[in-house]
C-alpha positions, -999 to 999 in steps of 0.1 A, spaced: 0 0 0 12 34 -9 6 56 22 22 92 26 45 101 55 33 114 85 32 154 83 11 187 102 -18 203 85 -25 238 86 -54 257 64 -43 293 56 -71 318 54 -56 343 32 -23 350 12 -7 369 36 -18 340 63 -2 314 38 30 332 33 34 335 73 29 300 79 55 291 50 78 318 67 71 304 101 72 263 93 103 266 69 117 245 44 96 217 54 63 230 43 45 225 14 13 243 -5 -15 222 -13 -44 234 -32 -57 205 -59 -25 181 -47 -31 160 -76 9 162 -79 17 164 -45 -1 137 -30 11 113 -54 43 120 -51 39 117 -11 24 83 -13 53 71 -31 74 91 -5 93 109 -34 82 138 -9 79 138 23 72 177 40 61 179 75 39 202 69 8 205 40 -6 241 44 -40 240 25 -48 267 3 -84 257 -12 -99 292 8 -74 313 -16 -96 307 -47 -119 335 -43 -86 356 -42 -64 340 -65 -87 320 -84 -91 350 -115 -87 355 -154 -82 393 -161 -77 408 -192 -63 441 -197 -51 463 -226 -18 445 -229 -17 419 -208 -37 388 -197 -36 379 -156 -41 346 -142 -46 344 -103 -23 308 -93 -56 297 -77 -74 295 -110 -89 259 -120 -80 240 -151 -119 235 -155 -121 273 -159 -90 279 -175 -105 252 -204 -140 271 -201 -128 306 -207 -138 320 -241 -115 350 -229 -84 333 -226 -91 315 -257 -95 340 -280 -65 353 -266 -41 323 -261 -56 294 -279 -32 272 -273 -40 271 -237 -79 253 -245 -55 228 -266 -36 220 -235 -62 218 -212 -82 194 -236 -57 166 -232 -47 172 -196 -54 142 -168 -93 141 -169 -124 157 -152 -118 150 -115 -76 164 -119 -92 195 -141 -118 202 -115 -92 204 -82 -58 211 -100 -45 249 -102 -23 263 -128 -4 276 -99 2 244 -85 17 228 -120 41 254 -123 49 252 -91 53 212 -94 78 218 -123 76 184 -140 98 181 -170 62 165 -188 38 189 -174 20 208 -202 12 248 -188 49 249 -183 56 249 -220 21 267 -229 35 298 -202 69 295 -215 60 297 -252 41 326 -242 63 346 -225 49 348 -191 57 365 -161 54 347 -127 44 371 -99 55 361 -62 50 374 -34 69 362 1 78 383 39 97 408 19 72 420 -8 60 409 -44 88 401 -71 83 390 -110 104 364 -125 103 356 -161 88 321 -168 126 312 -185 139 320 -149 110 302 -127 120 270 -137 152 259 -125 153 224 -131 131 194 -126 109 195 -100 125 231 -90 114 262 -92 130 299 -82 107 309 -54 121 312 -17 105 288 9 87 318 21 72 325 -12 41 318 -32 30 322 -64 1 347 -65 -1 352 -104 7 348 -142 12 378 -164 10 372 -204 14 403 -228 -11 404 -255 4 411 -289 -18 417 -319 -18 394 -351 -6 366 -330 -19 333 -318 -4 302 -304 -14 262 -305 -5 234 -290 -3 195 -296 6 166 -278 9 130 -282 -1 102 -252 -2 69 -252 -41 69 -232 -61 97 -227 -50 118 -193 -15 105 -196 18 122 -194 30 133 -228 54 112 -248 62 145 -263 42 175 -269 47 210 -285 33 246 -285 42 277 -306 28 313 -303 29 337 -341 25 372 -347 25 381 -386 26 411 -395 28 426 -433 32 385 -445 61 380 -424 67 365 -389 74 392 -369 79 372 -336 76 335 -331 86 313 -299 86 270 -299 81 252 -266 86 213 -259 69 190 -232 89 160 -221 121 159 -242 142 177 -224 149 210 -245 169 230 -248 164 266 -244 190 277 -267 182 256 -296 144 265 -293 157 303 -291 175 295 -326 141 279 -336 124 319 -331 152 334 -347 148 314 -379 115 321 -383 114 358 -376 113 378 -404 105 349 -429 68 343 -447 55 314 -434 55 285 -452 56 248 -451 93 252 -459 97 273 -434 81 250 -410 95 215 -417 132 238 -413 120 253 -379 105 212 -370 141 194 -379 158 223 -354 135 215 -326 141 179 -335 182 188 -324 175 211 -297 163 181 -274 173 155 -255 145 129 -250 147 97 -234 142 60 -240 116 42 -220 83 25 -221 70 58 -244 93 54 -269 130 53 -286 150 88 -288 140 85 -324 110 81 -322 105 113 -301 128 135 -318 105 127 -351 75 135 -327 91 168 -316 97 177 -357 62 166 -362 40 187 -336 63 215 -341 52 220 -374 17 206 -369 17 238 -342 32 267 -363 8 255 -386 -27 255 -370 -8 289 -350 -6 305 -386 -37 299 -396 -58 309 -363 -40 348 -375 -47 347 -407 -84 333 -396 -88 364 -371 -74 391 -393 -100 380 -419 -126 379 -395 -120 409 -382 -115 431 -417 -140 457 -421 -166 451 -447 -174 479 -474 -197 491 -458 -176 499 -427 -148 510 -441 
């Protein structure tokens, strides 16, 4: 039987509240809100804290999708239920509905926070990528005030993240550009699973070119500066199938997947070429589709 170490329990009642107890317990607490990553971690006593400081009361504070001029805000304590419901969020970032479609199932969607899966850092977690690819801005707060770390500087490593003991993650900032959108794919071998591999990319195009561009991959070890060269090929180029399968065969070197019960190195290297493309794509289009959309008929012009 797989049964969790034994540990306190605390409930915070506020942020402020939380980050006290975190200052207070030490490096021996942990935050639970969904624990859909936690807890399954603890039975297997890959973690063991001695303290779980519950932060379910936080939603009506932290649980928020805000849009604003330039940017898009995400309270930590938001859902994945809403964050797939949200017409807002996907008319800005689509690629965030395509993630959410193919995360774990009901039950993990209904409980599970985005706060919480950036905060877990798994290497084959998907809103990593999707926040990466985006550009986002993680918003902390701890004892000596609020800080913002770029999402390429939250994630340290597996399972580690930049924030202090004493810190929590109160929100995620996105900038809005226009012309753009984003998509995401991912391939698993059963529904709710981890990814074998997975891949997102976020366009703008502007006057037939890519002005900006950015390529993000799930669960094949990447590498930040071969996905950076990825962006740099494609700005400034029209898009194109061409341009595409190029931009799919970099991401294919800039990784270093794994063997195991998933699949060879080979095979997800070609995965990682695949869904690249298969995202630039469908990330393409969705601009193209708006800008149509959105053109002013005779009569309004």
């Amino acid at each position: 039987m797989q049964v969790p170490g034994s540990f306190e329990y605390e409930r915070a009642t506020g942020v402020e509240d939380a980050i006290a107890l975190l200052d207070r317990l030490g490096d021996e607490a942990r935050l639970v809100a969904g624990g859909h990553s936690l807890l399954p971690m603890m039975k297997l006593r890959l973690a063991n804290p001695e303290y779980l400081i519950d932060i379910n009361d936080l939603e009506g504070e932290l649980g928020y999708i805000t849009t604003e001029r330039s940017r898009l805000r995400i309270g930590a304590m938001t859902r994945h239920r809403r964050l797939l419901e949200s017409d807002e969020l996907a008319a800005a970032f689509p690629l965030f509905r395509d993630a959410e479609k193919v995360i774990a199932d009901p039950v993990v969607r209904n409980r599970g926070t985005i706060g919480g899966s950036l905060c877990q850092a798994d290497p084959a977690e998907d809103l990593t990528t999707v926040c990466s690819v985006l550009d986002a801005t993680c918003v902390v707060r701890g004892p000596g005030g609020r800080r913002e770390i770029q999402m390429s500087e939250f994630l340290v490593g597996p399972y580690e993240t930049a924030l202090a003991h004493n810190e929590m993650l109160i929100e995620i900032v996105i900038p809005v550009h226009g012309h753009s959108s984003s998509a995401y794919a991912k391939v698993e071998r059963r529904t709710g699973d981890w990814a074998v591999t997975a891949a997102g990319a976020a366009v703008t195009v502007e006057g037939g070119e890519i002005a900006r561009a950015a390529v993000g991959l799930t669960a094949v070890h990447p590498d930040p500066s071969g996905l950076s060269d990825v962006a740099d090929y494609l700005t400034g180029r029209p898009p194109s199938e061409e341009a595409f399968a190029q931009a799919g065969r970099m991401a294919a070197q800039a990784c270093e997947p794994v063997a195991d019960a998933r699949g060879t190195v080979d095979y997800k290297r070609h995965l990682a070429s695949e869904l690249t493309i298969r995202t630039l794509r469908t990330a393409v289009d969705r601009v193209l589709r708006s800008d149509v959309e959105h053109e002013p008929t005779g009569e309004e012009a």
